[in-house]
VOGUDO-599751 format. One line per 5 residues: number of its first residue (from 0); their letters; for each residue z, x, y of C-alpha. Coordinates in pm, 1 decimal, always signed. Each point is the difference from the previous one (the first is absolute). Example, Ala and Ser with C-alpha at 12.3 -4.5 7.8 and 13.67 -1.06 7.14 Angstrom:
BEGIN
0) AS) +780.0,+1230.0,-450.0 | -66.0,+137.0,+344.0
END
This chain:
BEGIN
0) XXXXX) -6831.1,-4130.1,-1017.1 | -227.6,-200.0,-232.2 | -253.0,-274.2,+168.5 | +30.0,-330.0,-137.6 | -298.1,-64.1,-257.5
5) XXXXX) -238.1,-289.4,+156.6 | +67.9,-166.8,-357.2 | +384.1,-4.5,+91.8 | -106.8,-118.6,+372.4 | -193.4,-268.7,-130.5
10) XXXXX) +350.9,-151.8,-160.6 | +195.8,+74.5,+272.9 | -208.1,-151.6,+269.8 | -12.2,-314.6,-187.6 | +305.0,+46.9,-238.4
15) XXXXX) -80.8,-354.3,-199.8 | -232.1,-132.9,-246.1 | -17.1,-292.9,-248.1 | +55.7,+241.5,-323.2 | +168.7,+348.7,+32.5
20) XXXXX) -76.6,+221.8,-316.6 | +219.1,+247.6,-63.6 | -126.4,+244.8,-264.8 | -348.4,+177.4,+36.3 | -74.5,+24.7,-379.4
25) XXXXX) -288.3,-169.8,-131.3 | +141.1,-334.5,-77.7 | +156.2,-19.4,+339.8 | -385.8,+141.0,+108.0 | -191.4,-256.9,-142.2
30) XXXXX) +281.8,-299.7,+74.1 | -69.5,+131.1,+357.9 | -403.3,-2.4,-72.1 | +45.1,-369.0,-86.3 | +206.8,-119.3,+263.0
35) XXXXX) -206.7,+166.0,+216.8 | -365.9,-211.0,-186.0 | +252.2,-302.1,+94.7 | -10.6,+5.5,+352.9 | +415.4,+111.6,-20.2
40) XXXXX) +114.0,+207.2,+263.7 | +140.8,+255.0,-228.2 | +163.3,+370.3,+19.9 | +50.6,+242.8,-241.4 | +259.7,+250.4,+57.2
45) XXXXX) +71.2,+309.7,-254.7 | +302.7,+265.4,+22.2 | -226.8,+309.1,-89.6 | -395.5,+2.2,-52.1 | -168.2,-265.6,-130.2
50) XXXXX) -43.1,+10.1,-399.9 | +235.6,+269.6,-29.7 | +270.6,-113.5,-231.1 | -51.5,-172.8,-362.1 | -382.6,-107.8,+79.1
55) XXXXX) -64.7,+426.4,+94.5 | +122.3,+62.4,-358.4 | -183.6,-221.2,-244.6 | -223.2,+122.3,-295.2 | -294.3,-73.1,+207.2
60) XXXXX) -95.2,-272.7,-259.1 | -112.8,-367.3,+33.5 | +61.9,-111.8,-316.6 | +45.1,-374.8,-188.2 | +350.7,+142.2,-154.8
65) XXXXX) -98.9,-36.0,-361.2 | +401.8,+93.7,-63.0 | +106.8,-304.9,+162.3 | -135.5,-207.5,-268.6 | +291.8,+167.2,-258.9
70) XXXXX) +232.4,-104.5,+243.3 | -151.0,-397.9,-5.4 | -144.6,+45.2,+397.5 | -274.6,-199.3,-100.9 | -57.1,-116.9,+385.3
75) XXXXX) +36.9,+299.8,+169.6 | -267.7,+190.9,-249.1 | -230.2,-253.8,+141.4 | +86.3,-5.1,+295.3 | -36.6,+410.2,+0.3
80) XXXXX) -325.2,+3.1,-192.9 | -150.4,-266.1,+274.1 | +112.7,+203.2,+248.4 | -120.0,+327.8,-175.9 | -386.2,-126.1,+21.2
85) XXXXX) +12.0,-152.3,+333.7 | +144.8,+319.4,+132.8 | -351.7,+176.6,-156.1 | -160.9,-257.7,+204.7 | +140.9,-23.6,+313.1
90) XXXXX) +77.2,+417.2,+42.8 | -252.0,+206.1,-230.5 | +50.6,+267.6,+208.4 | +327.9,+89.8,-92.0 | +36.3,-213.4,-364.5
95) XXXXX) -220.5,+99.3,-249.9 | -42.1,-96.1,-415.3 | +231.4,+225.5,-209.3 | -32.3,+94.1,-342.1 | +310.7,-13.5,-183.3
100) XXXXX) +62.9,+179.1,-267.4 | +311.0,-116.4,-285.1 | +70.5,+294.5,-267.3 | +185.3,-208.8,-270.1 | +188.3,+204.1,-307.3
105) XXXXX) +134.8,-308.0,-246.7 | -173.9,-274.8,-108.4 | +321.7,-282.6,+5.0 | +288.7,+143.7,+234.2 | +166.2,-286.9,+210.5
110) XXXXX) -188.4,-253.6,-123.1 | +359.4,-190.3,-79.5 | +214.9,+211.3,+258.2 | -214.1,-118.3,+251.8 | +30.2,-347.7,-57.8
115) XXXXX) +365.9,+3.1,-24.0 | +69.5,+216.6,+295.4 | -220.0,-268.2,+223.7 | +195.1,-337.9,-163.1 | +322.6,+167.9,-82.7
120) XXXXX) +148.1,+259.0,+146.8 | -236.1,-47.8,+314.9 | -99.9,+362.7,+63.8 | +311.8,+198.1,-117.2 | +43.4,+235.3,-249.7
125) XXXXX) -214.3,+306.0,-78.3 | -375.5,-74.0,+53.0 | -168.5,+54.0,-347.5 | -370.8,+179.8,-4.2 | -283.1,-221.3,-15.4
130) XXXXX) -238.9,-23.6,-230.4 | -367.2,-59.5,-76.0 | +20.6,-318.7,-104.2 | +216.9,-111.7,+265.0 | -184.3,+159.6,+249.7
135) XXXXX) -384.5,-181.9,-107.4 | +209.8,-321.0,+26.1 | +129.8,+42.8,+352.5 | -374.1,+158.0,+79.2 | -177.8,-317.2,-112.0
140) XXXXX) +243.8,-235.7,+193.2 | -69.2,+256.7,+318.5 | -359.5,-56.2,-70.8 | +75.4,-348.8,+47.8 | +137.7,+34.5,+297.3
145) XXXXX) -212.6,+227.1,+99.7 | -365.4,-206.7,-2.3 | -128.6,-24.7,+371.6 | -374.3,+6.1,-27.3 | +26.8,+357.6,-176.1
150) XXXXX) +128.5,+214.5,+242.4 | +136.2,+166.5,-266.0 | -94.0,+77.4,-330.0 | +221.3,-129.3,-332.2 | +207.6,+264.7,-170.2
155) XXXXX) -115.4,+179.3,-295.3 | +210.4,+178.5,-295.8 | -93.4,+345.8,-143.5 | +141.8,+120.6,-340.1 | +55.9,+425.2,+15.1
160) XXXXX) -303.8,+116.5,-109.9 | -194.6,-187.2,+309.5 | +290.5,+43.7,+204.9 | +32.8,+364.4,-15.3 | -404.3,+17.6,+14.4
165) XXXXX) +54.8,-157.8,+407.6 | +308.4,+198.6,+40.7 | +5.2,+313.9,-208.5 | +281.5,+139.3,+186.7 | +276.8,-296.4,-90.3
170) XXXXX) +236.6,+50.1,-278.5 | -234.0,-0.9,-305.6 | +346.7,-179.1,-153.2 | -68.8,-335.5,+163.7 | -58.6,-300.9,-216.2
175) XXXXX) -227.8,-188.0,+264.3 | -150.8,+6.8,+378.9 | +21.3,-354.1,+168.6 | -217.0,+2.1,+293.6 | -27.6,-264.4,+322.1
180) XXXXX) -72.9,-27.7,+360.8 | +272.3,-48.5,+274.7 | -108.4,+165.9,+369.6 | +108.5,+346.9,+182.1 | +134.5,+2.1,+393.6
185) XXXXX) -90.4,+307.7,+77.9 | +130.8,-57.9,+352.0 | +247.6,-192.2,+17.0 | +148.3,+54.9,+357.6 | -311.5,+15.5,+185.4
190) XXXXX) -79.9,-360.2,-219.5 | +329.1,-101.4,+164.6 | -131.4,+90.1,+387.1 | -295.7,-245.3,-125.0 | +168.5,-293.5,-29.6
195) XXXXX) +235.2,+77.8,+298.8 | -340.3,+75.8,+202.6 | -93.1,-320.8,-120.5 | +313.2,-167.1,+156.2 | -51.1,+118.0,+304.7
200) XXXXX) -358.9,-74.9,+55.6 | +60.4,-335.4,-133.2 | +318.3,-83.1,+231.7 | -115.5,+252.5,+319.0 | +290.3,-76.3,+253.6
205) XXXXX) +196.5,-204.7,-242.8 | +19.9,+264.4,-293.8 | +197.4,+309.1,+113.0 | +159.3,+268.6,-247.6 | +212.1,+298.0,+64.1
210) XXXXX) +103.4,+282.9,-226.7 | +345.3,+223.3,+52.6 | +143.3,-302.9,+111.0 | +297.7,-139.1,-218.8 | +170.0,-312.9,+19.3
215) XXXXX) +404.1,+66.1,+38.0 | +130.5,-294.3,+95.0 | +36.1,-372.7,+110.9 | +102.0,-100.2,+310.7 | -64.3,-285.4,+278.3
220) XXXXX) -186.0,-152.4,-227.3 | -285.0,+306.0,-104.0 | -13.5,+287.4,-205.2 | +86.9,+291.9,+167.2 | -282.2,+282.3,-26.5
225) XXXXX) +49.6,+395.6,+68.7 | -248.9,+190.5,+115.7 | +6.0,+364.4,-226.6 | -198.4,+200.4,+227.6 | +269.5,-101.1,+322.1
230) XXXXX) +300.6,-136.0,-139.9 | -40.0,-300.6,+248.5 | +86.3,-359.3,-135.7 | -105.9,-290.9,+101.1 | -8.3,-436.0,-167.5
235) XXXXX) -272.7,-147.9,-146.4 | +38.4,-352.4,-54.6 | -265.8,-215.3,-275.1 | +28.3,-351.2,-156.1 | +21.9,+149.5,-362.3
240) XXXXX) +38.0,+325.2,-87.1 | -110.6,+163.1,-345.9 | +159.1,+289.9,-164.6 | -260.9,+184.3,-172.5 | +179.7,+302.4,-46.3
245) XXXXX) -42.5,+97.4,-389.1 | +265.5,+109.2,-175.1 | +221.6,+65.8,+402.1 | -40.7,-382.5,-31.9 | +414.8,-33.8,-39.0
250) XXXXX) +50.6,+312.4,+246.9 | -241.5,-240.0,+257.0 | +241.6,-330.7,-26.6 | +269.2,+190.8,-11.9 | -74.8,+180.3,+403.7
255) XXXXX) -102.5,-383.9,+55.4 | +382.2,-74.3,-59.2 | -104.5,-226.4,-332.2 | +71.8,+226.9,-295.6 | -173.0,-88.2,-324.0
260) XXXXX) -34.5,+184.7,-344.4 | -352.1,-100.8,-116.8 | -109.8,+319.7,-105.5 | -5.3,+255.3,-273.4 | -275.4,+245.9,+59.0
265) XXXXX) -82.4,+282.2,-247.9 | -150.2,+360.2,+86.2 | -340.2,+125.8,-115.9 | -142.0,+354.7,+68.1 | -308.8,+114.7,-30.9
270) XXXXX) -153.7,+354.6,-63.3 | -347.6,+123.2,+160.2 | -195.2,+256.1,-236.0 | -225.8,+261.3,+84.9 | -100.4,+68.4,-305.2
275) XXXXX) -387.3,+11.0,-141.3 | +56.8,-12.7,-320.8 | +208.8,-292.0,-31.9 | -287.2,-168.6,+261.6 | -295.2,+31.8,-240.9
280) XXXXX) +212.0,-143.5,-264.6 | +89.2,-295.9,+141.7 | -385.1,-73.2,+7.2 | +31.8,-161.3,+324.7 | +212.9,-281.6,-158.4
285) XXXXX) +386.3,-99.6,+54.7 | +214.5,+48.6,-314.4 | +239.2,-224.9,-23.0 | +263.9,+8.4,-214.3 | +383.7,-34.4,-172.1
290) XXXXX) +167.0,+259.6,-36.8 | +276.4,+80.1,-262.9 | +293.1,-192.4,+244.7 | -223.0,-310.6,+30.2 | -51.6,+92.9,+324.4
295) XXXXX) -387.9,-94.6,+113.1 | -185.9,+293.6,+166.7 | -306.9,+103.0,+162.8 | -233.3,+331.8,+0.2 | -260.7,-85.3,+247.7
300) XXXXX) -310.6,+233.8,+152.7 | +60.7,-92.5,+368.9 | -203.7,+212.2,+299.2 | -44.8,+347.1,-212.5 | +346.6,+47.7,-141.3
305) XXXXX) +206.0,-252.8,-266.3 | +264.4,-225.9,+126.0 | +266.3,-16.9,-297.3 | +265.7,-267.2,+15.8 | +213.9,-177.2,+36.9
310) XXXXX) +395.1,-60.0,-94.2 | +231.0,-324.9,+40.4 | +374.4,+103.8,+93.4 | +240.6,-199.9,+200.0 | +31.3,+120.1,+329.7
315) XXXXX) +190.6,-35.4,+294.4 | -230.8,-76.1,+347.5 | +217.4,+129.4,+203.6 | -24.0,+332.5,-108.6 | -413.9,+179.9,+13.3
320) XXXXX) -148.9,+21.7,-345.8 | -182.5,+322.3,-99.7 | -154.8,+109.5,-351.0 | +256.8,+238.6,-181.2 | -56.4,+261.6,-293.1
325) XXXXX) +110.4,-266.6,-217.5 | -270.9,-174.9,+50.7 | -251.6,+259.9,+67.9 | +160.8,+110.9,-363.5 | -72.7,-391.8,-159.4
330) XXXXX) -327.2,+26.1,+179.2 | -154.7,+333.9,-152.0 | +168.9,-132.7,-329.9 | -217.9,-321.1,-27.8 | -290.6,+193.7,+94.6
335) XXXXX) +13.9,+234.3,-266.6 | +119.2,-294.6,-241.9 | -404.6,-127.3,+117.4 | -173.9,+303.1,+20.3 | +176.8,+257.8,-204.9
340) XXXXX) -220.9,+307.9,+21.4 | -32.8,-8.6,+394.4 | +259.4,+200.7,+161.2 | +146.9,-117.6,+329.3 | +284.4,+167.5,+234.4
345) XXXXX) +149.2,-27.1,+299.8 | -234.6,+200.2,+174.2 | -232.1,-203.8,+1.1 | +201.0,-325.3,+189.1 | -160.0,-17.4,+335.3
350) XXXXX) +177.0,-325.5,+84.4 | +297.5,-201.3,-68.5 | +124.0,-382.9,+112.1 | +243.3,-219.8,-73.6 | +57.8,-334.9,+111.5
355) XXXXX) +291.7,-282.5,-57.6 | -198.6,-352.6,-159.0 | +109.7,-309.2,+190.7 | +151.0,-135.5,-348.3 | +250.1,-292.1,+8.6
360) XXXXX) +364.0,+59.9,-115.3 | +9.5,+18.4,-379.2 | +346.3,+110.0,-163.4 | -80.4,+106.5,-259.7 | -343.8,-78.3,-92.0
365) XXXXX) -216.3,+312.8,-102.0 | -166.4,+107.9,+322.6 | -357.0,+13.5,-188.1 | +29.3,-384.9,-90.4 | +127.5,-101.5,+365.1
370) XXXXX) -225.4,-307.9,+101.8 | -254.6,+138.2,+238.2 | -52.2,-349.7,+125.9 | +99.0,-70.5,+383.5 | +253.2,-296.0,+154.0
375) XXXXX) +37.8,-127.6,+326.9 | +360.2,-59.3,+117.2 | +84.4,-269.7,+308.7 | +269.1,+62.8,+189.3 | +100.8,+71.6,+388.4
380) XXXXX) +181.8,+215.8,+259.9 | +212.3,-118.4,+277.0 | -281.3,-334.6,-49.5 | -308.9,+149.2,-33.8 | -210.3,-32.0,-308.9
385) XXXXX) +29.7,+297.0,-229.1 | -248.4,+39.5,-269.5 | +67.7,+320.4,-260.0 | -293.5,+125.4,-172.8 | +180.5,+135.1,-380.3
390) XXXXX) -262.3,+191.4,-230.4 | -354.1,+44.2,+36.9 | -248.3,+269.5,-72.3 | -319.9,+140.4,+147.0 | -302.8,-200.8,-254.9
395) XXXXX) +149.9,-343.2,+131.3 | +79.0,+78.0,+350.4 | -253.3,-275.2,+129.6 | +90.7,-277.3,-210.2 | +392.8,+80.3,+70.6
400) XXXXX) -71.5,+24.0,+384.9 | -236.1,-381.7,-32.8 | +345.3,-144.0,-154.4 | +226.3,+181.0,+244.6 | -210.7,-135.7,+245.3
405) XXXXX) -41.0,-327.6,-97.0 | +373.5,-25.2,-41.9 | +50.5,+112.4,+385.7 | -279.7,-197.6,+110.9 | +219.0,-286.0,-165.4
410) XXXXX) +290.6,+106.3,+222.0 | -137.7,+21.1,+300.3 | -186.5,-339.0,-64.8 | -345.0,+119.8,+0.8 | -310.0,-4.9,-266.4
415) XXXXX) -225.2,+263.2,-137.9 | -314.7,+2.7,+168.1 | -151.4,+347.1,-195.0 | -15.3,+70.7,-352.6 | -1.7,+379.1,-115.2
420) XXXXX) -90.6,-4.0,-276.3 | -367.9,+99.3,+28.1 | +23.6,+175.6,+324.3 | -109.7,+388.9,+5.0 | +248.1,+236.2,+118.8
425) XXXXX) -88.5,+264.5,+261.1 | -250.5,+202.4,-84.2 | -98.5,-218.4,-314.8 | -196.0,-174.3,+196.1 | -339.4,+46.2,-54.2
430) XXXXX) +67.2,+282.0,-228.0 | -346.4,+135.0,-159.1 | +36.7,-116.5,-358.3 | -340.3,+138.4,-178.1 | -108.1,+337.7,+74.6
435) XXXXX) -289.9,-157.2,+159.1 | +222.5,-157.2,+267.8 | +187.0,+375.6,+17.8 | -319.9,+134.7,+88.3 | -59.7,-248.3,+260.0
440) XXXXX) +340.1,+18.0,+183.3 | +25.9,+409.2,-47.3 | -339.5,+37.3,+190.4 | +9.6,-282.8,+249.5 | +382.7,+175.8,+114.6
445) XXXXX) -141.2,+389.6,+6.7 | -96.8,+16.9,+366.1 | -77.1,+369.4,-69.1 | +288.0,+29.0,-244.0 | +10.7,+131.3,-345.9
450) XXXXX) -26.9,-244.3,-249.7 | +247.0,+140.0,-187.8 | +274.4,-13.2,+313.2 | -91.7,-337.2,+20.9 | +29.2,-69.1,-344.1
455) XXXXX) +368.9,+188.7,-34.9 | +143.5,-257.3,+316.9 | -147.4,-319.7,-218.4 | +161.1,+125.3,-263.4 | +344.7,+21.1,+229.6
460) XXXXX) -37.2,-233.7,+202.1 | -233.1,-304.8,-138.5 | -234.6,-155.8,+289.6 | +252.6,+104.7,+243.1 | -107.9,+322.4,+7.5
465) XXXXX) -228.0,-118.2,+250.0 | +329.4,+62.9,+222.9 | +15.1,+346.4,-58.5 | -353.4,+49.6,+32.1 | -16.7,-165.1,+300.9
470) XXXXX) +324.6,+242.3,+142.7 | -157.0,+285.3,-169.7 | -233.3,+225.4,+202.2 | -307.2,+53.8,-241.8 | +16.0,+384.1,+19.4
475) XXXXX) +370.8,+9.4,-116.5 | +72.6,+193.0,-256.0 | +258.9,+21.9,-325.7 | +358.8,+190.3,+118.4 | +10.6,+313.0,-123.0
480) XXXXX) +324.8,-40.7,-118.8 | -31.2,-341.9,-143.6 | -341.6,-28.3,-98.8 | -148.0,-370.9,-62.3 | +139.5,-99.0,+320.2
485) XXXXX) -43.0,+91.9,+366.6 | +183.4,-2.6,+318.6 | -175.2,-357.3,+120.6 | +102.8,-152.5,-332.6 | +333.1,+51.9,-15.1
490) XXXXX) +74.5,-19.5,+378.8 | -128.3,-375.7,-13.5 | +214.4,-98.5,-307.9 | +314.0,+145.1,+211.2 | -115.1,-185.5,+332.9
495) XXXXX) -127.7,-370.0,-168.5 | +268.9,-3.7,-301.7 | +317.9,+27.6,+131.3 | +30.2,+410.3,-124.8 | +428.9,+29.7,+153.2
500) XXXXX) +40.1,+348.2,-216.9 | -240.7,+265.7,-156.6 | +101.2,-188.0,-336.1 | -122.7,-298.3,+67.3 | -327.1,+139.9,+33.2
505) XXXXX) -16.8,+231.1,-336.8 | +210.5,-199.1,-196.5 | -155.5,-346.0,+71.2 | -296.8,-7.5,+213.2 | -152.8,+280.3,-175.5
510) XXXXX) +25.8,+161.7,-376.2 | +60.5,+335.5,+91.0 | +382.8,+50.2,-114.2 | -107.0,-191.5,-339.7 | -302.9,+234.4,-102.9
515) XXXXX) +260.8,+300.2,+76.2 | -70.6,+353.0,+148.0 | +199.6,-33.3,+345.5 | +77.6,+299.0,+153.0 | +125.6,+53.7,+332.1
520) XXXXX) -351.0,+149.9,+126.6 | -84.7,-435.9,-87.1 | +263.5,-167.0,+117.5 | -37.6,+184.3,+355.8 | -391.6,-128.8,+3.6
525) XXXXX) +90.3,-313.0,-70.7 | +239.5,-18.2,+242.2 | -176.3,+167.7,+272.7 | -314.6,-246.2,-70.6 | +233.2,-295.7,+95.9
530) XXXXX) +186.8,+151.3,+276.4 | -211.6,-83.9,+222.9 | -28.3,-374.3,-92.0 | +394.8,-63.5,-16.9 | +37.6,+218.0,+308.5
535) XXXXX) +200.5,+281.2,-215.9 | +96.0,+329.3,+219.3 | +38.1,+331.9,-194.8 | +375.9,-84.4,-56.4 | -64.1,-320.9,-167.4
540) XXXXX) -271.8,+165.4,-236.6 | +216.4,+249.5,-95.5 | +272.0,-245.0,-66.0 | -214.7,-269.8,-219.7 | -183.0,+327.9,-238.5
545) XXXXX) +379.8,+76.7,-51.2 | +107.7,-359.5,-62.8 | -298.4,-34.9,-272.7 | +88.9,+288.7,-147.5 | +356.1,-77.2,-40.6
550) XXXXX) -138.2,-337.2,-125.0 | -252.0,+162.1,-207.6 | +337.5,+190.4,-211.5 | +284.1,-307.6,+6.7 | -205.8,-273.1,-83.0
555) XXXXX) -322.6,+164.9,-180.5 | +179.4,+293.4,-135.6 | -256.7,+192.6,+109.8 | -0.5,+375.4,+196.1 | -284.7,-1.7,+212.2
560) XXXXX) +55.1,+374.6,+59.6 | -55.0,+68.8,-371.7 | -153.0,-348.4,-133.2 | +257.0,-3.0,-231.1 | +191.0,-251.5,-140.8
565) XXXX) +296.4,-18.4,+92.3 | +151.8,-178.5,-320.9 | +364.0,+205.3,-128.7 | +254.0,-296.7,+72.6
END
């Protein structure tokens, strides 16, 4: 039989709280950072690992929405580009300046259709390609939005002879380039664990979160909580609870016993690349683009390989999204409508994800134009407060956790004592900036290491790779099988990061599924190198390698036995 997780026996030895979070995404991460900066005695639970539903499946993107001003979101672009360059503040190690790239083939398209779908038919009908001249406007109002002591430069526009000069691989039959900064993630889950790290060190006794723990009911006055790894079920009772739970938001209330029909989420997939080629002609920028359905996509160099995305179809949360051939077909279509001379095949897919956006219920609004703004919604269950989080996305997740908060704080009669807003997250803090200070913090961490090991867990991990190095013997050495990363390493992510299943830990703590090239041979020395922490016998490793790989073909469409993808629907 399974032990009980100390994370689960921390809620059931003192099954209460002031706030119970249900939803371990990262709005209900960093609602659950704040409470905790407020002194609130706050819990977090989550029914499978933390960040692994809608906020595991994003573009890996901070970016000021420069759509959202066709669609008259005037606020939340603000709000998003705000949030954008605090986010390269507070965590530089994980959000980083990205060029963006706009190929543009017309000169006037949608200048009038756009207009008319914002104040008339209110984002339905067929979206209409955009323009050049449509696209400088909305470029100089995001420039606008955009000033915050320059911590980004102001767009520029190419015509096609310059263009093609920068990019010599992009459809020579472009009219323009339009070209701006937004800001990569290139981590997105292990920035998650940050701000939930964060939490915890903030609130110590009074901040407690548990993964693989769902909430399935209400009764004598709590939420009732079930344990995954036992099956045992026990009450936890709190003075307002929050339902942070994306787009299972509905699928929450309803197990509460309060059904609701708030949302309307959409499905986007995403392709990984290994291909060279297509690499070097990105020229280390994103391209980002329409393509012939109005639909806005993304080519993007991302760790070695090129993360093409992503779609918007209406989808049903209840049943698991994956990436189909459709859209592996719509994918390899826009990148040869881009770069029409460089060949790219299915081969050459080391990765797939798809994820369901936390989108509010829109009939029959074009997914693509759904407001990407968040709303609050008060109610209760069997008299205790209920507050439902509806909408959201990863570049505002602090300044939508500050209002959740505030709102809760409201509730439970209390005031903010914290701001966020310029606080670092996790291993942000006192981040080298210059290459000077790089120098300084590589060499003053060595302790007879090489600078370049040093260097690579920085790069991972921010300033808190002064965890690993402290759990890391300094004559370790790099897995054979998974080279990068040693036994020490990953052992101390399983034992201080809540690792439940060998997923968790190459999925989410580490990048290893995304960068491709599991085979078995891998997945055993990964799970062998944690055994030992999560107190795995032979049976159990045998169990979780077969569980990722199973994993590995459903959800990722990906044969680890072949590295194939696994994409004929």
């Amino acid at each position: 039989m399974s032990r009980i997780r100390s994370s689960v026996q921390q809620l059931r030895d003192r099954p209460q709280a002031d706030v119970l979070v249900i939803g371990g995404g990262i709005n209900g991460i960093a609602t659950f950072r704040d409470l905790a900066l407020q002194g609130v005695d706050v819990a977090l639970v989550e029914q499978g690992d933390f960040v692994s539903g809608a906020s595991s499946a994003s573009s890996h993107m901070i970016h000021g929405g420069i759509r959202y001003l066709e669609n008259g979101e005037f606020r939340l672009v603000k709000e998003s580009v705000t949030e954008r360059n605090r986010l390269l503040r507070s965590a530089p190690h994980y959000v980083k300046p990205l060029e963006t790239t706009i190929p543009i083939f017309s000169t006037f398209s949608g200048i009038l259709s756009a207009p008319f779908r914002l104040l008339v038919t209110h984002g339905r009908g067929k979206p209409r390609e955009r323009g050049a001249a449509l696209i400088k406007m909305g470029l100089t109002m995001y420039d606008t939005f955009s000033r915050d002591g320059g911590q980004v430069p102001r767009h520029r526009f190419l015509g096609r002879k310059r263009s093609l000069a920068e990019l010599p691989h992009i459809n020579p039959e472009l009219s323009y380039t339009a070209t701006y900064y937004d800001a990569s993630m290139h981590d997105p889950e292990r920035l998650a664990l940050d701000v939930m790290h964060d939490g915890e060190v903030a609130g110590g006794g009074r901040a407690r979160a548990a993964n693989y723990l769902p909430a399935v009911g209400f009764t004598d006055g709590g939420v009732r909580l079930r344990d995954a790894a036992t099956g045992d079920e026990f009450t936890f009772t709190a003075r307002v609870v929050l339902n942070t739970s994306g787009p299972w938001t509905d699928l929450t209330n309803e197990a509460l016993g309060t059904p609701t029909e708030y949302m309307g989420g959409t499905k986007g997939s995403h392709i990984v690349l290994d291909n060279p080629e297509l690499l070097a002609a990105t020229a280390g920028r994103e391209i980002f683009f329409e393509h012939s359905d109005g639909r806005i996509v993304l080519i993007y160099p991302l760790k070695d390989r090129v993360l093409v995305g992503t779609t918007d179809i209406d989808a049903d949360p209840r049943e698991a999204p994956v990436c189909t051939s459709d859209e592996v077909d719509y994918f390899f279509d826009l990148i040869s409508h881009v770069f029409p001379k460089i060949a790219v095949d299915r081969s050459q897919i080391v990765y797939t994800f798809s994820g369901i956006r936390p989108l509010p219920r829109h009939d029959d609004t074009t997914p693509g134009f759904v407001s990407r703004d968040y709303r609050i919604v008060e109610s209760e269950v069997q008299g205790v407060p209920l507050l439902s989080l509806v909408g959201g996305k990863w570049t505002t997740f602090r300044a939508l956790a500050e209002h959740l908060t505030n709102d809760t704080l409201a509730v439970l009669g209390s005031s903010r004592t914290r701001s966020t807003e310029t606080l670092s997250i996790g291993g942000g803090a006192g981040f080298p900036r210059s290459d000077a200070e790089r120098t300084k913090w590589l060499t003053s961490h060595a302790d007879g290491r090489s600078s370049d090991r040093v260097a690579q867990l920085l790069s991972r991990y921010g300033t808190r790779a002064e965890e690993i190095l402290r759990a890391e013997p300094e004559t370790a050495t790099s897995l054979d099988a998974l080279p990068g990363y040693t036994s020490a390493e990953l052992a101390h992510l399983a034992q201080t990061e809540q690792v439940v299943h060998l997923d968790d830990l190459l999925l989410r703590r580490t990048s290893l599924a995304f960068i491709g090239g599991l085979t078995p041979e891998r997945l055993r020395a990964a799970a062998d190198a944690i055994a030992p922490a999560l107190e795995w016998d032979e049976s159990r490793v045998t169990e979780e390698v077969e569980r990722m790989s199973e994993l590995l073909r459903v959800a990722h469409r990906i044969d680890v036995t072949t590295g194939a993808a696994l994409l004929n629907d």
